[in-house]
C-alpha positions as CSV (number, residue, x, y, z in Angstrom):
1,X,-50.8,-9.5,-8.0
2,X,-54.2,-8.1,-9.5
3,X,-56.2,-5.9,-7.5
4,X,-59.6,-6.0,-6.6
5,X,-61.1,-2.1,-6.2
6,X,-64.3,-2.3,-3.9
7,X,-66.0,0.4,-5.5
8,X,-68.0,3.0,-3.2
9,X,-66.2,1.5,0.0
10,X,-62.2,2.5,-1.4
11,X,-60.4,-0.1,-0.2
12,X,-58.4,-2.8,-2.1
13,X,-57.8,-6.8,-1.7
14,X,-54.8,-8.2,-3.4
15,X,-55.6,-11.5,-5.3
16,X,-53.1,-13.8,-7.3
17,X,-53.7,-17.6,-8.4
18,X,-50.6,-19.6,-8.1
19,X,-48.9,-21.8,-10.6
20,X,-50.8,-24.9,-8.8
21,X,-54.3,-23.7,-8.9
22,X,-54.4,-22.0,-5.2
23,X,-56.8,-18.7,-4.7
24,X,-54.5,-16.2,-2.4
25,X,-56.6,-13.2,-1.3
26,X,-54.7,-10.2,1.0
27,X,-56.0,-7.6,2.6
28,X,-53.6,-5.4,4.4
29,X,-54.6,-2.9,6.8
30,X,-52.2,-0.7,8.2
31,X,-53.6,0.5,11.6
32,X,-55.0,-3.3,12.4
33,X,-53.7,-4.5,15.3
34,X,-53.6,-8.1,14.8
35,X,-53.7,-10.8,11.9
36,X,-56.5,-13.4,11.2
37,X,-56.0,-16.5,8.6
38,X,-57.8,-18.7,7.3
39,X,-56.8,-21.5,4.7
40,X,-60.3,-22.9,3.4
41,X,-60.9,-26.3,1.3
42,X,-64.5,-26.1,-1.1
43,X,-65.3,-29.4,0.9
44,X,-68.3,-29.2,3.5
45,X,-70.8,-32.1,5.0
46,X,-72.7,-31.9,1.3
47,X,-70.7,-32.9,-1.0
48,X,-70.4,-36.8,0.1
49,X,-71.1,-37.9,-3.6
50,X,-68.5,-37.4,-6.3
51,X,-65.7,-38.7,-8.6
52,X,-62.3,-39.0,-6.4
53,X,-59.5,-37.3,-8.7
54,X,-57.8,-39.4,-10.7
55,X,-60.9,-41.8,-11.1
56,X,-64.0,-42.5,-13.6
57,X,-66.9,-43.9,-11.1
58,X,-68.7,-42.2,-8.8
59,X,-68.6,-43.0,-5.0
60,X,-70.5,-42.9,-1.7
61,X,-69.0,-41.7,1.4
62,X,-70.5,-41.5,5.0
63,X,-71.6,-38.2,6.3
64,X,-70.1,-36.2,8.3
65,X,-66.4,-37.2,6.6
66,X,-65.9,-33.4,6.1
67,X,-65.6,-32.7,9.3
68,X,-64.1,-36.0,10.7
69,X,-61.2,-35.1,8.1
70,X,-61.1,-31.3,9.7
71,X,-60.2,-33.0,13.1
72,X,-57.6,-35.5,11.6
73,X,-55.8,-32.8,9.2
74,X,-55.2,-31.5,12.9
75,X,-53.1,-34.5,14.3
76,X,-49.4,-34.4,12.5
77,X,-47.0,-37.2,12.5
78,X,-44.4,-35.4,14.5
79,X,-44.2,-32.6,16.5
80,X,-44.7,-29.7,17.1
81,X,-48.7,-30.2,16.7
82,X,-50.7,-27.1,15.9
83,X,-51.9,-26.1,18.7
84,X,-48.2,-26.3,20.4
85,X,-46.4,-24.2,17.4
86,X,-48.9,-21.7,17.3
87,X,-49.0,-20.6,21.1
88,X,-45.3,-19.7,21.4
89,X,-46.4,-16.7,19.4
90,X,-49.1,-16.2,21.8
91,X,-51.5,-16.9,18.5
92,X,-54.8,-18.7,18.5
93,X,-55.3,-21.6,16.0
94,X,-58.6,-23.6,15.0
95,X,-60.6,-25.6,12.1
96,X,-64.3,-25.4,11.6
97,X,-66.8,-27.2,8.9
98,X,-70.1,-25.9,7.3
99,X,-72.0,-27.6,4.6
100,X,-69.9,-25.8,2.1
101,X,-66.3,-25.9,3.4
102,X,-63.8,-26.7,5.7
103,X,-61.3,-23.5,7.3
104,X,-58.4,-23.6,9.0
105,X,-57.6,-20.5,10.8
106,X,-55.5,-18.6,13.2
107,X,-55.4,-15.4,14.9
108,X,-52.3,-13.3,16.3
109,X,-50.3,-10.3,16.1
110,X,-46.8,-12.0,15.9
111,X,-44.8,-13.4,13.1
112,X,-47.4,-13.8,10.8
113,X,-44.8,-15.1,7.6
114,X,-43.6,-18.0,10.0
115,X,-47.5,-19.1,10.6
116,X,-48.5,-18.8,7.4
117,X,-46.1,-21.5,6.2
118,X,-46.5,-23.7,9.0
119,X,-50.5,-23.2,8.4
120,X,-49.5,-24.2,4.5
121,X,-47.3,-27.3,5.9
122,X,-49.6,-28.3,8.2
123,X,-53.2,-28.5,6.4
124,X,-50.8,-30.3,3.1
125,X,-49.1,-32.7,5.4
126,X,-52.5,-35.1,6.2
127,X,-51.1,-38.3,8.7
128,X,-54.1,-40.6,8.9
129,X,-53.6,-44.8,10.8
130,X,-55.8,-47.1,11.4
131,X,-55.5,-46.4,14.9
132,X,-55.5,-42.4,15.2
133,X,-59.0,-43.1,12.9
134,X,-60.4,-45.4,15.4
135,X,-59.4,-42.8,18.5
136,X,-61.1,-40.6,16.7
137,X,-64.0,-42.1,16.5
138,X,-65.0,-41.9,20.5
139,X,-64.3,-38.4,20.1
140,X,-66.4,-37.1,17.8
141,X,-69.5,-40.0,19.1
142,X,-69.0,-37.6,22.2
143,X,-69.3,-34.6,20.7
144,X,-72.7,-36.5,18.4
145,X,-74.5,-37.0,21.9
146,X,-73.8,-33.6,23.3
147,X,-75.3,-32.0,20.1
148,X,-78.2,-34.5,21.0
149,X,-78.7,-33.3,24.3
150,X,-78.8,-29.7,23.0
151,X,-82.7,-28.1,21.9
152,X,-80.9,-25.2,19.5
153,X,-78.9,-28.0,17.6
154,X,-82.1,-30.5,18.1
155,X,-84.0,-27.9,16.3
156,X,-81.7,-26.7,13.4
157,X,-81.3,-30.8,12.5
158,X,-84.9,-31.1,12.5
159,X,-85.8,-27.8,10.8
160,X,-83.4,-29.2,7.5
161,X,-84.6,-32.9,7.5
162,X,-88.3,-31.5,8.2
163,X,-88.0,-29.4,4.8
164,X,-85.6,-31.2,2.3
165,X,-86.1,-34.7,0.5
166,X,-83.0,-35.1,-1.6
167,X,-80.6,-31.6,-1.2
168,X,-77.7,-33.0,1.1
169,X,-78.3,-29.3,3.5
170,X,-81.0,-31.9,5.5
171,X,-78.0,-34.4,6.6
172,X,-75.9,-33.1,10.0
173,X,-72.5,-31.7,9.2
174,X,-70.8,-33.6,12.0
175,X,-73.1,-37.4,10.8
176,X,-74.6,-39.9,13.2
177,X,-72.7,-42.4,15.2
178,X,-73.5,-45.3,12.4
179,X,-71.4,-42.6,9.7
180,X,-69.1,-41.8,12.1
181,X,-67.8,-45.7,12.7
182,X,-68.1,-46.5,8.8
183,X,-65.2,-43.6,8.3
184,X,-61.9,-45.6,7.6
185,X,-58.2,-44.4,6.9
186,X,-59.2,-44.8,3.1
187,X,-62.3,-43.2,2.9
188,X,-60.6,-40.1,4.4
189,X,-57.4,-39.9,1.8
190,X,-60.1,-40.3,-1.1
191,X,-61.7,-37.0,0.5
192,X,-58.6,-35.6,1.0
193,X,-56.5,-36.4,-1.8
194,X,-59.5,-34.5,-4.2
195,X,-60.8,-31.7,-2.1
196,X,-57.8,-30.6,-0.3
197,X,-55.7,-30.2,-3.9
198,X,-54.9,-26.2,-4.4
199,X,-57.2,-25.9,-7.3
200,X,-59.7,-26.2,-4.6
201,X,-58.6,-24.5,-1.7
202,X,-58.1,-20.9,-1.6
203,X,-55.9,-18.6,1.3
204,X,-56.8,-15.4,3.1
205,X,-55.0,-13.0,5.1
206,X,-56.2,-9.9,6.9
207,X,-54.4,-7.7,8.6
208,X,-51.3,-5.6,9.5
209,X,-48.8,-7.0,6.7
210,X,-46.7,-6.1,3.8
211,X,-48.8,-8.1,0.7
212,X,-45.2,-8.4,-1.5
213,X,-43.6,-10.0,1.4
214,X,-46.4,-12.6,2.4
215,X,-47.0,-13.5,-1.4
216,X,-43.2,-14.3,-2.1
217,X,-43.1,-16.3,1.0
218,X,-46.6,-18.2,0.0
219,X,-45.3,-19.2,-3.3
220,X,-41.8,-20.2,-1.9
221,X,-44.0,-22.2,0.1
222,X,-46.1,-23.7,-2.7
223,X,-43.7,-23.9,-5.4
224,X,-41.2,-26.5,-3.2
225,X,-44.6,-28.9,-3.2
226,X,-45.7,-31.3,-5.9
227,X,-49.7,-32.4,-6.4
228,X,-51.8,-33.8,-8.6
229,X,-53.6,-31.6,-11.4
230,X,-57.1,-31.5,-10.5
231,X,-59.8,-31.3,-13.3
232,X,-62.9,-30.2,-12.0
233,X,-64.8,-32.3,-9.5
234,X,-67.6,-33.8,-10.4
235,X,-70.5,-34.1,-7.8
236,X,-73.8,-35.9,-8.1
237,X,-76.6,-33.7,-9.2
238,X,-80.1,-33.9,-7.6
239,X,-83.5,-32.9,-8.0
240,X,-85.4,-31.3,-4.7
241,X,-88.8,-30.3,-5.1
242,X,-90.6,-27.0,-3.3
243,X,-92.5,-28.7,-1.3
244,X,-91.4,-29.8,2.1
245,X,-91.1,-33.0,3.6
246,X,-93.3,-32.4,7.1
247,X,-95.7,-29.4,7.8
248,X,-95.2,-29.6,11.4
249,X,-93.2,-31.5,13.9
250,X,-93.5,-31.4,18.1
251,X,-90.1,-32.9,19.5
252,X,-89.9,-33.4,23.4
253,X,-86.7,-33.0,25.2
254,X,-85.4,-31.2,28.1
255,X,-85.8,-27.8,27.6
256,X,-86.7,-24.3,30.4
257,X,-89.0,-23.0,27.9
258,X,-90.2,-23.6,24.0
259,X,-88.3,-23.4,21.0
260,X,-90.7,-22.7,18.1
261,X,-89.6,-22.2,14.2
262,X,-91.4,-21.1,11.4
263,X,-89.4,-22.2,8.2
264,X,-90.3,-21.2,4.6
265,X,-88.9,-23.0,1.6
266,X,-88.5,-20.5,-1.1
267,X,-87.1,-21.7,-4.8
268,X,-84.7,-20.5,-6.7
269,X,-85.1,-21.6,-10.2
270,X,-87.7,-19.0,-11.2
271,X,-85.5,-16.3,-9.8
272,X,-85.3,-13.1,-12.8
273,X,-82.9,-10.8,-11.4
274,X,-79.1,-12.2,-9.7
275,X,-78.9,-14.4,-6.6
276,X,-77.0,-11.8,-4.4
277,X,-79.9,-9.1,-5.2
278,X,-83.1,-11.5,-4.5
279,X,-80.9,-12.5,-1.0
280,X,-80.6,-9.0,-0.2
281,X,-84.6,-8.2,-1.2
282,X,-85.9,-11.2,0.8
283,X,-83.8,-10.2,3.8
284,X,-85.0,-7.0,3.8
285,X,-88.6,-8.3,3.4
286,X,-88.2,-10.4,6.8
287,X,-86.0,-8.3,8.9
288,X,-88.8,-5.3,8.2
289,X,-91.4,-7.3,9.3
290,X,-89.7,-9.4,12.1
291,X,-86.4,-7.6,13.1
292,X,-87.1,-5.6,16.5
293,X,-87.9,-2.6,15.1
294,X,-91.2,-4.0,13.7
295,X,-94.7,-4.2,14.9
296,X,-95.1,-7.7,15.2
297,X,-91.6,-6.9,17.3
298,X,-94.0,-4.4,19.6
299,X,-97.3,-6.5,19.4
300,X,-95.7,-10.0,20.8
301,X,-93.8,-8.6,23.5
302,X,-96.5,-5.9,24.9
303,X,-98.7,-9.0,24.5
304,X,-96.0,-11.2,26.5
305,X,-95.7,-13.8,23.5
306,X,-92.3,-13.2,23.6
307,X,-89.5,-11.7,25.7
308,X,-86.8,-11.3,23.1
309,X,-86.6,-10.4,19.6
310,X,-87.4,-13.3,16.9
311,X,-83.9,-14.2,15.3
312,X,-84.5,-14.4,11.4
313,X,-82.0,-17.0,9.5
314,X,-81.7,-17.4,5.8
315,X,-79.6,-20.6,4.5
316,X,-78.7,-20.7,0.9
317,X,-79.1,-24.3,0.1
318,X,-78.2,-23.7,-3.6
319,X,-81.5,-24.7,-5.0
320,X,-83.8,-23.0,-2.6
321,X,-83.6,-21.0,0.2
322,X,-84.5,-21.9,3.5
323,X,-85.9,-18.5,6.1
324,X,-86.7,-19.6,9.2
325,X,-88.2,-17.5,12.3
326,X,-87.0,-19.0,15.2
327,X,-87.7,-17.9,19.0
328,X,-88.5,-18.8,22.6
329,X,-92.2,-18.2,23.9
330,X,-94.4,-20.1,26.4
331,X,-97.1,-19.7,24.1
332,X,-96.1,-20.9,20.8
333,X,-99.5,-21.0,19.0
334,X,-100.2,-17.5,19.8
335,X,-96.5,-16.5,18.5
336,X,-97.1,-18.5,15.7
337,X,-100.6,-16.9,14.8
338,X,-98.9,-13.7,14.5
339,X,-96.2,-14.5,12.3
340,X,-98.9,-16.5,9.9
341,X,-101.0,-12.9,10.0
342,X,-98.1,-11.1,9.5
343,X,-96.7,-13.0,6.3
344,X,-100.5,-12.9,5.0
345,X,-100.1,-9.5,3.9
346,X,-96.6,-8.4,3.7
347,X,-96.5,-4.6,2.3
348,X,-93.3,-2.7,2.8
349,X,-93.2,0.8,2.0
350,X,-90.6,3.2,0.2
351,X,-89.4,4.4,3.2
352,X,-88.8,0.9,5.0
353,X,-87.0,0.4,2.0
354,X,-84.7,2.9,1.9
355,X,-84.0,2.9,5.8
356,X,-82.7,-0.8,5.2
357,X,-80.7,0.0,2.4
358,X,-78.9,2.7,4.8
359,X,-78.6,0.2,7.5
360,X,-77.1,-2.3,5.1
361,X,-74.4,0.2,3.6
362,X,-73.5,1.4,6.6
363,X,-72.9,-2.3,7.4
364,X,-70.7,-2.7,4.4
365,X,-69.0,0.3,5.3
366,X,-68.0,-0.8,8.8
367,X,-67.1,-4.5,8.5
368,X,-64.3,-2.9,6.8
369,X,-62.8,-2.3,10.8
370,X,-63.2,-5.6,11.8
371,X,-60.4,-7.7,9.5
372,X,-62.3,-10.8,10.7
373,X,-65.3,-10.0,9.3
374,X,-63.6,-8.8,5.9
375,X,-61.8,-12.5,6.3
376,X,-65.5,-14.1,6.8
377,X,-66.7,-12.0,3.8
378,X,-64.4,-12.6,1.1
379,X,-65.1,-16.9,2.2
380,X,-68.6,-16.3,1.6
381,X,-68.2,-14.5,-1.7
382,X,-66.0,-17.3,-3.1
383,X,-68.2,-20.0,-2.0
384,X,-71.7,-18.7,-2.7
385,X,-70.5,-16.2,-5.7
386,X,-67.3,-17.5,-7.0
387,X,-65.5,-14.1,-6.9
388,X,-65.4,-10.9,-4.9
389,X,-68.4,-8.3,-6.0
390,X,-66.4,-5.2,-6.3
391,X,-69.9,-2.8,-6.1
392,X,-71.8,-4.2,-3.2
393,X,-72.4,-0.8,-2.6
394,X,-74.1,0.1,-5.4
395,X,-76.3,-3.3,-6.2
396,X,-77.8,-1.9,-2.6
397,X,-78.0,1.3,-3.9
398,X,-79.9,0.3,-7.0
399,X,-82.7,-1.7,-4.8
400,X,-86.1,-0.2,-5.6
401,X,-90.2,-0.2,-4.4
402,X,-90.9,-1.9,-8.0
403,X,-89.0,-4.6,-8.1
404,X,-89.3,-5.2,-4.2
405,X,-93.4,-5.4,-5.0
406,X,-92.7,-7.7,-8.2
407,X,-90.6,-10.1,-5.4
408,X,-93.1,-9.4,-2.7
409,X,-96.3,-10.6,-5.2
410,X,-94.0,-13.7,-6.6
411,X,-93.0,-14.9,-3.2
412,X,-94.4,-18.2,-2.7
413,X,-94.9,-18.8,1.0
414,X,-96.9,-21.7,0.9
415,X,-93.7,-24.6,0.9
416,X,-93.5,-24.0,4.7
417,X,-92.9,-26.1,8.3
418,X,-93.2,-25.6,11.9
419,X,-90.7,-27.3,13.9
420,X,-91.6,-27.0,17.9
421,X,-89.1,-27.7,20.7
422,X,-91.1,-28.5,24.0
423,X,-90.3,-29.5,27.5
424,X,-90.6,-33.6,28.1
């Protein structure tokens, strides 16, 4: 096993690539008091364009088969099913899907060898009929009309379709009913068969574990299992332009009070300095003039515009990013005045600066306590990065005023949308 030193922070994750292709990242902790595991596929509600493995052509399959597939990988031919293996260790199990990937996790203090290799069976053991397919397909219509009938998930579908023409982020993760009933038992091993190979799917454990001991088991495990080589996948490319598809939108629904978001569609292809340092510069840039230590924070709520604190969410969408300024106000043209004054003449000083670079190693430093966020970490640095960055620490540390003003003067906040979520 190589080691991966996380300079400045002194702690370690073990990493090894097995003979098949599969990422397996450890990190043992010695006075956790529990286990959490998570066995991720690089397949996620965007990538519904691509070469299957073992073909030439490109194909077309519905949205939302990413997470479709997460519900079916579920369901096993015999028994015992996941959820029913799991809970005689008293352990929590569970699958989620984002627009980058699909998890499968659990969570539990017991016998953490046995549930690694039934997590490992499980995922690689897909059962998909005609008629568990169709079954499905109430289920998840369900689930489709309760996101309907919610204003936060109304709002966050609108926000992406209201900014992007052609990037696969404005399309819903879980599809539309029309997707939904186009999914067959076919389309779902095409997906499965290429995404869910080992050279695409990568393992992490955190927790109170011997690393030797889990590793031999894991490649036990893998080693009894035969699959396909997988060359890389090819998806389709696609061109998205700054600007955004609708300045404003008013949607009507049943709602106690107004949802109002002001999104900002910032590219990325002009971008001098690395991707994980411009992320970090632009948060700091919108959490020091919105977070609730700000004075737009203390204008709008001495002013009554708004009760609680405006929530500030950045979503890589690989070609641009997407900031959006979301909160609840019965006055949403006075809220949105502000933030339109405030982003008219943004001016952070040294000292904002370097109280935010505090806050944000001290963050570093203290996920470290929480082996579900280091779990959550390490997923985002292999899907966004690639690989682990071993001196977080110091790319913080080596923020400064200069090249914050050079991003602050660049920062082109004219691609932007308002998205409003109103009482019918």
């Amino acid at each position: 096993m190589k080691t991966i030193k996380l300079n400045s922070i002194n702690e370690i994750i073990y990493f090894e690539k097995l003979n098949n292709g599969l990422e397996v990242y450890l990190y043992p902790k010695e006075d956790a008091s529990n286990n959490y595991v998570t066995f991720t596929t690089k397949f996620g509600s965007i990538y519904n364009e691509f070469v299957p493995i073992g073909e030439k052509k490109m194909i077309k399959v519905p949205k939302g088969v990413a997470h479709f597939l997460e519900h079916k990988v579920f369901e096993q031919e015999n028994d015992p099913q996941p959820e029913e293996f799991f809970g005689k260790s008293g352990t929590l199990c569970n699958a989620y899907t984002t627009f980058k990937n699909t998890s499968y996790l659990f969570s539990g203090p017991n016998n953490l060898k046995e549930n690694v290799l039934y997590l490992l069976d499980y995922v690689q053991s897909p059962y998909f009929t005609d008629e568990n397919v169709k079954n499905e397909k109430g289920i998840i219509t369900q689930e489709i009309h309760m996101c309907d009938d919610n204003p936060s998930d109304v709002m966050y579908e609108h926000i992406r379709k209201n900014t992007f023409f052609n990037n696969p982020f404005k399309d819903s993760i879980i599809g539309t009913v029309k997707d939904i009933n186009s999914i067959t038992k076919k389309t779902l091993y095409t997906c499965y068969n290429t995404f869910y190979n080992p050279e695409n799917m990568f393992l992490v454990i955190t927790g109170n574990f011997d690393p030797e001991e889990i590793m031999d088991g894991i490649k036990n495990n893998q080693n009894s299992k035969n699959f396909k080589k997988l060359d890389s996948i090819v998806i389709k490319n696609f061109k998205e332009p700054d600007k955004v598809v609708k300045e404003k939108e008013i949607i009507t629904i049943k709602t106690p009070i107004s949802k109002v978001s002001y999104n900002i569609k910032i590219s990325l292809s002009d971008v001098k300095i690395s991707k994980r340092k411009y992320n970090l510069y632009l948060f700091i840039i919108f959490s020091i003039l919105f977070d609730d230590t700000s004075i737009f924070d203390e204008k709008c709520k001495e002013e009554s515009i708004i009760t609680n604190s405006v929530y500030l969410n950045i979503l890589n969408c690989d070609t641009h990013l997407l900031v959006s300024l979301i909160n609840e106000t019965n006055d949403y043209d006075k809220l949105l005045a502000e933030i339109k004054d405030t982003l008219s003449n943004i001016n952070i000083s040294e000292d904002d600066l370097e109280r935010k670079k505090k806050v944000l190693i001290s963050n570093e430093l203290f996920s470290f306590e929480n082996i579900e966020v280091v779990n959550e970490m390490i997923i985002d640095n292999i899907l966004f990065e690639g690989y682990i960055e071993e001196n977080i620490v110091d790319i913080i540390k080596s923020l400064n005023k200069e090249e914050l003003d050079n991003i602050i003067n660049s920062l082109d906040l004219s691609n932007n949308n308002i998205t409003i979520i109103k009482n019918n």
